[in-house]
N, C-alpha and C positions, 0 to 999 in steps of 0.2 A: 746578276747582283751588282757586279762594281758598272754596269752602262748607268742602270736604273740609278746610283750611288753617285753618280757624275752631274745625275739631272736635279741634285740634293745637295749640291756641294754650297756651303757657305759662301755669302757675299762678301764681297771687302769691309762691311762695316762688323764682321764677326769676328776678324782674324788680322786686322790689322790692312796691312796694303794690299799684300797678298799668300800670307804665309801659311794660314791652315788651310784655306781651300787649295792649296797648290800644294800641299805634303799631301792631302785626301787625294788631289788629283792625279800625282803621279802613282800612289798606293794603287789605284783604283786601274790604272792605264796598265802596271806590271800586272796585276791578277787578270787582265785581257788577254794581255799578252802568252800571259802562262796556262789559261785554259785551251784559247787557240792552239797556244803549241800540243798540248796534250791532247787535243781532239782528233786533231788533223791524220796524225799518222792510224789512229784505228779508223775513223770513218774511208781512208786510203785503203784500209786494207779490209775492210768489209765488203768495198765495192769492189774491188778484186777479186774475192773470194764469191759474194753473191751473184756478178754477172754473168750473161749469157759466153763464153769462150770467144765469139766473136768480137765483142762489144766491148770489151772488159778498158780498153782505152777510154772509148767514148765514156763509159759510166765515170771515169775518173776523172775525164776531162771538165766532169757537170760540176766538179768543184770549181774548179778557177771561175767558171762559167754564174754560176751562183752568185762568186762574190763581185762581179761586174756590175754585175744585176740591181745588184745591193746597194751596191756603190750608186746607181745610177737613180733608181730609187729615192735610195736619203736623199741625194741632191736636190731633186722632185721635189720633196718634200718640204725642205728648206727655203727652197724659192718658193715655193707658195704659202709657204709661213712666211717670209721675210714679205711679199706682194701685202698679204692681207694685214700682216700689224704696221707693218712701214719701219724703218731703222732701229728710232728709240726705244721699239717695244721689244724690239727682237734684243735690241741690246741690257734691257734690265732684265726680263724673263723668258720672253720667247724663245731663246738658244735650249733654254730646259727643255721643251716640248716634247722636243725628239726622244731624247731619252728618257723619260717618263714612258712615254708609247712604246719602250719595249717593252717595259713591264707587263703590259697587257699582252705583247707577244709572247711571252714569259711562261705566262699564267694560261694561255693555252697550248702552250707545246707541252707544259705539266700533266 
């Protein structure tokens, strides 16, 4: 909800310079922050508990490994948004893109 909420956020001409999309923005960036925190430690300890005795590093390992991924991924993705709108467009709308598109990821992990 708050990624999707980031790609929603008011322009400067709603809020002044910058002051309500940057109070939504950080609101939005803490409730990130605070599901990650709260996710991490059961899915740690699920994969603990699920794995083969052997494996049980490696399956925990697939975390960090994940968000690499991820990471590397968005960037992908970004540079082929920023290639195909060119600067200006990336800079009034296209930065939204991305995070809209979790929604859809959203809406099938549902």
């Amino acid at each position: 909800v708050a990624t999707v909420a980031q790609g929603c956020l008011p322009g400067k001409h709603l809020g002044g310079d910058f002051c309500l999309g940057l109070v939504v923005l950080i609101m939005c960036r803490v409730l990130q922050g605070l599901s990650a925190g709260g996710e991490i430690g059961a899915v740690v300890a699920y994969l603990m508990e699920a794995s083969p005795v052997g494996s049980v590093g490696m399956a925990v390992s697939m975390i960090g490994v994940g968000g690499q991924i991820s990471g590397v991924l968005a960037s992908a993705m970004v540079a082929l948004l920023h290639q195909g709108l060119g600067s200006e467009l990336m800079l009034v709308w296209g930065w939204r893109v991305p995070f809209l598109i979790s929604a859809l990821r959203s809406a099938l992990a549902i």
